[in-house]
Structures are given as C-alpha cells and as structure tokens.
SERO-4910 file (N, C-alpha, C, O; in steps of 0.05 Angstrom, whole numbers):
BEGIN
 pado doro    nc1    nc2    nc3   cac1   cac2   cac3    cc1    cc2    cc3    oc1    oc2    oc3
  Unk    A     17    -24      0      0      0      0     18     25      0     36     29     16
  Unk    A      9     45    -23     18     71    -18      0     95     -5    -24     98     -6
  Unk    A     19    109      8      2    138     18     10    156     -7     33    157    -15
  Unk    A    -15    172    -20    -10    182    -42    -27    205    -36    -49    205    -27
  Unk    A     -7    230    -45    -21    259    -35    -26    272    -65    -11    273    -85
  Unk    A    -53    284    -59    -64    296    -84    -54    326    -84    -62    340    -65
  Unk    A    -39    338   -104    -34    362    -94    -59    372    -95    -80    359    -96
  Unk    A    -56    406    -96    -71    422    -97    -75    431   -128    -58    424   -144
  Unk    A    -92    443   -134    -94    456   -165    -95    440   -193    -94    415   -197
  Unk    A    -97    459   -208    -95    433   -245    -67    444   -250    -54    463   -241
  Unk    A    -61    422   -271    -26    421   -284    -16    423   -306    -14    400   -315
  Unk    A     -8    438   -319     -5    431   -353     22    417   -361     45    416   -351
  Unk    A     11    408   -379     37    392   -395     44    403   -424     31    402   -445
  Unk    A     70    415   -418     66    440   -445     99    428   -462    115    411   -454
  Unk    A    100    438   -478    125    430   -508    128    457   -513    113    476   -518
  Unk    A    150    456   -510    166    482   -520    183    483   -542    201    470   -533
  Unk    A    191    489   -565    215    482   -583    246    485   -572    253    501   -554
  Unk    A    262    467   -586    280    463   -575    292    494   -572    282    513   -583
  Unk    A    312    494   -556    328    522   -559    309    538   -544    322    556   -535
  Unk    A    289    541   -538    277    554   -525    278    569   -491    270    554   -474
  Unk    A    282    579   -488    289    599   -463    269    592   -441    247    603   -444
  Unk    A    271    579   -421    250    575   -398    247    597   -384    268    607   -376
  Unk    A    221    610   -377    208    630   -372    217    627   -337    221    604   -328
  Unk    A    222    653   -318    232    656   -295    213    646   -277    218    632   -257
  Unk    A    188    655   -286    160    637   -273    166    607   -272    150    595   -258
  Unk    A    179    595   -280    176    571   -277    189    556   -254    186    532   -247
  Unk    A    209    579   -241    229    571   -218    230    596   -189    240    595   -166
  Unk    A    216    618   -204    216    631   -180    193    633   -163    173    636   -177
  Unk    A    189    632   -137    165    631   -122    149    606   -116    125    608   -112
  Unk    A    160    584   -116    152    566   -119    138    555    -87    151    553    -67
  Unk    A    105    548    -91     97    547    -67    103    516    -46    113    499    -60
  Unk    A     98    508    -19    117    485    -16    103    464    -38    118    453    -55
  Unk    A     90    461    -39     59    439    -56     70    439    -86     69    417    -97
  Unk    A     81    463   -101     77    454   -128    112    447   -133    134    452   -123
  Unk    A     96    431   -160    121    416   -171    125    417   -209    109    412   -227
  Unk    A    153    426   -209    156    432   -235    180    414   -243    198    409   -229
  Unk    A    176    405   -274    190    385   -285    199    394   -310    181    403   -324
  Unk    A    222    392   -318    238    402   -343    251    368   -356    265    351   -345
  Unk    A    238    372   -387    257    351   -387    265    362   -422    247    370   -437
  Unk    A    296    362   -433    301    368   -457    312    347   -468    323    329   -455
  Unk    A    310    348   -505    314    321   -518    321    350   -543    312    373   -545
  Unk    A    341    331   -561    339    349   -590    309    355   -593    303    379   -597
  Unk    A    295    342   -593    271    351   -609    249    375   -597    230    384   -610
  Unk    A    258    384   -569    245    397   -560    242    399   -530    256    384   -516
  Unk    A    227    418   -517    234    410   -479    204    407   -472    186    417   -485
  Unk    A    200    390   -448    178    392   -439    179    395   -419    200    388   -406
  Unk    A    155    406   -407    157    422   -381    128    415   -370    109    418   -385
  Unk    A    124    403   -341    106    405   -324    105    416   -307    123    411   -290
  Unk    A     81    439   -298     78    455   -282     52    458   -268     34    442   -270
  Unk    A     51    476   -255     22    490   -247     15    507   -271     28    523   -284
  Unk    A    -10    497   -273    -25    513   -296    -20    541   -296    -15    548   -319
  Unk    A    -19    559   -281    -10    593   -280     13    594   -272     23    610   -257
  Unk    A     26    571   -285     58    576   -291     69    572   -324     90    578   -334
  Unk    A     49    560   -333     53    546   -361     61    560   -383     46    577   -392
  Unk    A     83    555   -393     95    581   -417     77    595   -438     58    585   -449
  Unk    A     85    619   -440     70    633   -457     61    620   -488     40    617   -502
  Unk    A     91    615   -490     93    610   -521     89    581   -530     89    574   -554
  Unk    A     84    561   -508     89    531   -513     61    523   -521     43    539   -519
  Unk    A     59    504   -527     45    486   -528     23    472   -510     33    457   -494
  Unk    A     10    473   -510     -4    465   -472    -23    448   -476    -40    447   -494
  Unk    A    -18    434   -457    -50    408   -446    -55    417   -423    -37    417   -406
  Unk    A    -77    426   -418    -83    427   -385   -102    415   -377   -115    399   -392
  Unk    A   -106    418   -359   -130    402   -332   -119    377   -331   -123    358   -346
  Unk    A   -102    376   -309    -82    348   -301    -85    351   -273    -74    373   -269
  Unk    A    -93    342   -249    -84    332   -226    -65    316   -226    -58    298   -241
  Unk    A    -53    328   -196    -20    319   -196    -18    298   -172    -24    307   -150
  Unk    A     -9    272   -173     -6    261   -149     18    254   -143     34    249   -161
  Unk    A     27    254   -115     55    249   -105     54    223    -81     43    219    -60
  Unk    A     71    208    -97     86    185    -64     83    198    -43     91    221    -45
  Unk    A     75    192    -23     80    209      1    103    196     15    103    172     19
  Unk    A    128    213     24    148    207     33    166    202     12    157    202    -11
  Unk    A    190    197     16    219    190      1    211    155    -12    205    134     -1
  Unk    A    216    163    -38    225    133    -48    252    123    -43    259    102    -32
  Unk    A    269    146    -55    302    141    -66    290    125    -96    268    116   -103
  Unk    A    319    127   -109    321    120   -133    316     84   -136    301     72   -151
  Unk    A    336     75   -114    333     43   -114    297     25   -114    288      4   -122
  Unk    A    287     50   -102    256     22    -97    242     24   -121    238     46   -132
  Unk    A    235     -1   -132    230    -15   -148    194    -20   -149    179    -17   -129
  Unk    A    188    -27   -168    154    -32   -168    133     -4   -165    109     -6   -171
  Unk    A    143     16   -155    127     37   -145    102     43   -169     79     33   -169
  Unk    A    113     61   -188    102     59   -206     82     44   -221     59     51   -226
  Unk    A     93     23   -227     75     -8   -242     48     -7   -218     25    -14   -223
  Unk    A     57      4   -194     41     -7   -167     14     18   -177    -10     13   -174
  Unk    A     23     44   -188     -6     64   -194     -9     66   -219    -30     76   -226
  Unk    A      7     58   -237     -1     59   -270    -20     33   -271    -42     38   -279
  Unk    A    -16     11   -266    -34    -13   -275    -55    -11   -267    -70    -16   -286
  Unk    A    -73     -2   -238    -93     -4   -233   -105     16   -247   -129     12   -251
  Unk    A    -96     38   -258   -106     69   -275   -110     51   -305   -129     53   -321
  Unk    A    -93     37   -306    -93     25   -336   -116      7   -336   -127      7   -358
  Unk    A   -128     -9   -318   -147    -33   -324   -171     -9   -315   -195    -15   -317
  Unk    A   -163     17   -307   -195     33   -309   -203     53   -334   -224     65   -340
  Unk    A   -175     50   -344   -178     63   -362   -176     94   -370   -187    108   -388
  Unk    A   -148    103   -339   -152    124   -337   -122    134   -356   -103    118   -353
  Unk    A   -116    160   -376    -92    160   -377    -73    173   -349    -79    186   -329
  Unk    A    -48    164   -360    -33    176   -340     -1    197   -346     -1    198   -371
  Unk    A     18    209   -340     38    220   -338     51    210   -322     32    204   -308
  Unk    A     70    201   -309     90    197   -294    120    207   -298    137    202   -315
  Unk    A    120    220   -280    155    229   -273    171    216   -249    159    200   -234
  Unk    A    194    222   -246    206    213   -224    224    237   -217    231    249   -237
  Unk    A    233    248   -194    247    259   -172    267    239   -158    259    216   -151
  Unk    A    287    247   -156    312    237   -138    295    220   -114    296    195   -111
  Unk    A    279    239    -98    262    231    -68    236    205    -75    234    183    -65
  Unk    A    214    219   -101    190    201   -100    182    203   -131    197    214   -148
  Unk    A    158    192   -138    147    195   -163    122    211   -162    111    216   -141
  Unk    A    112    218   -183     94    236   -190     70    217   -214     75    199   -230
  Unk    A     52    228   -208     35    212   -226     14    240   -236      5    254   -218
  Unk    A      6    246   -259    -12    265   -262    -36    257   -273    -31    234   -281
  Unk    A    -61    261   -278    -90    251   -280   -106    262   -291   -117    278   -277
  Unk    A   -115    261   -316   -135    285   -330   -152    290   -305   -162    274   -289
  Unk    A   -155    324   -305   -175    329   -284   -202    320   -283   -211    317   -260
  Unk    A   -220    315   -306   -241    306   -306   -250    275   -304   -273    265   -304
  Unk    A   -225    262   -302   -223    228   -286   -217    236   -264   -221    215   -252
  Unk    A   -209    251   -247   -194    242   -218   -207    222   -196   -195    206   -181
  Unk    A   -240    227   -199   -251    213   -182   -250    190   -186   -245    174   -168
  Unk    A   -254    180   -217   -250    152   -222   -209    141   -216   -198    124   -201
  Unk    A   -205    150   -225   -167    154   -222   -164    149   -191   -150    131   -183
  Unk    A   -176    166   -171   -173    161   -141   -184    133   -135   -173    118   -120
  Unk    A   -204    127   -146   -229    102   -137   -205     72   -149   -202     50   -138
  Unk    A   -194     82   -172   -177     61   -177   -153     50   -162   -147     27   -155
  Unk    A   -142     74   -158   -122     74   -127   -125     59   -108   -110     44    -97
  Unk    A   -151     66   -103   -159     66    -73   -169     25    -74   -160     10    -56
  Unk    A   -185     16    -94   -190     -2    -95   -172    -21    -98   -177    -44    -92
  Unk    A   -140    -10   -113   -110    -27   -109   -105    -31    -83    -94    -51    -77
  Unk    A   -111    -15    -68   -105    -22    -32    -92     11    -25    -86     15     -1
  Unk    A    -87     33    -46    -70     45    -37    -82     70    -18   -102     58     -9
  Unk    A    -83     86    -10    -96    118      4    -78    145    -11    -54    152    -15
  Unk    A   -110    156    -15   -105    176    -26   -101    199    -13   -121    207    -24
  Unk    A    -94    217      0    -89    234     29   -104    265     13    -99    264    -11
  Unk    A   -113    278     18   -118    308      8   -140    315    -20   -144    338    -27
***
C-alpha cells in the first residue's frame, strides 16, 4: 500500500521548441505543494507545471491533477510505479509519470480524478488530500 497525496490545483503539460528559453515563472516563487519538471531532448523541452505557470509561447494540455508518493522513495525502490499505473490502466484512466531523486509523481486528467482516485484506492493504496 501507498500513501499518495493529491496536490492542490490543475497542471499543464506543455512542449516548448527546442532552444527555447525557460520562462523565470517557472522557478521563482515556488509554493511548498507545487512541482515543476523540465525535461530536454533534441527535439524539444517539456515542461510540467502549475497551470498559471505554463509558458506563454508553448504548447499546452491542461487540466491534469497531480499526485505524489507520500514520503521518500530514493532511486533504488522498485515496483512503485507499475504499483499506480496498472490499476489506472485496467480503469482506463490516462496517466503521466515522472520521477524525482526523493519520489514519483503521477498526473490525472482532471475530469477522471474521481474515477483515477477510486482506482487507487481499490488497489489497496490511500489517497491523502
């Protein structure tokens, strides 16, 4: 069983072109709750944020609820993931997943969350917030 905390707010998942300059909003002021993710490839950068952080010029998907491991994974533990993507997968919910040094992140179209939580919850895990 995991303890899994729902942040607060919706999340976008935005594409930026490569070479592109990350906006100062994306790193300054950051409240303790939100979480932002940079990831770059030749082909382009993507970036997960709080929706009234989301670049001007990018690309954007929004309405994502954001969920977090509660507590430290570390890099080594194993299964975490497979443990909230499968039960989302046999409901049919999509998902996002990132990872952090500490835990993983899972995000949730906002208009599934209830079903997305119900799936969780029926794996054995708790949803906190």
């Amino acid at each position: 069983m995991l303890d899994i905390a729902l942040l607060p707010g919706e999340y976008a998942v935005c594409r930026m072109a490569a070479g592109s300059a990350l906006p100062p909003a994306l790193s300054s002021g950051l409240g303790a709750a939100d979480v932002v993710t940079v990831s770059w490839t030749a082909d382009g950068i993507s970036v997960i944020c709080p929706m009234d952080r989301a670049p001007e010029h990018a690309v954007v998907e929004t309405a994502w609820r954001c969920l977090r491991v509660a507590g430290p994974d570390g890099v080594a533990v194993t299964g975490t993931l497979a443990a909230l993507v499968d039960p989302l997968t046999a409901a049919r919910v999509s998902a996002v997943a990132f990872s952090t040094f500490d835990t993983d992140y899972l995000l949730v179209p906002s208009v599934r969350l209830g079903e997305a939580t119900a799936a969780l919850e029926r794996a054995g895990h708790r949803v906190l917030g």
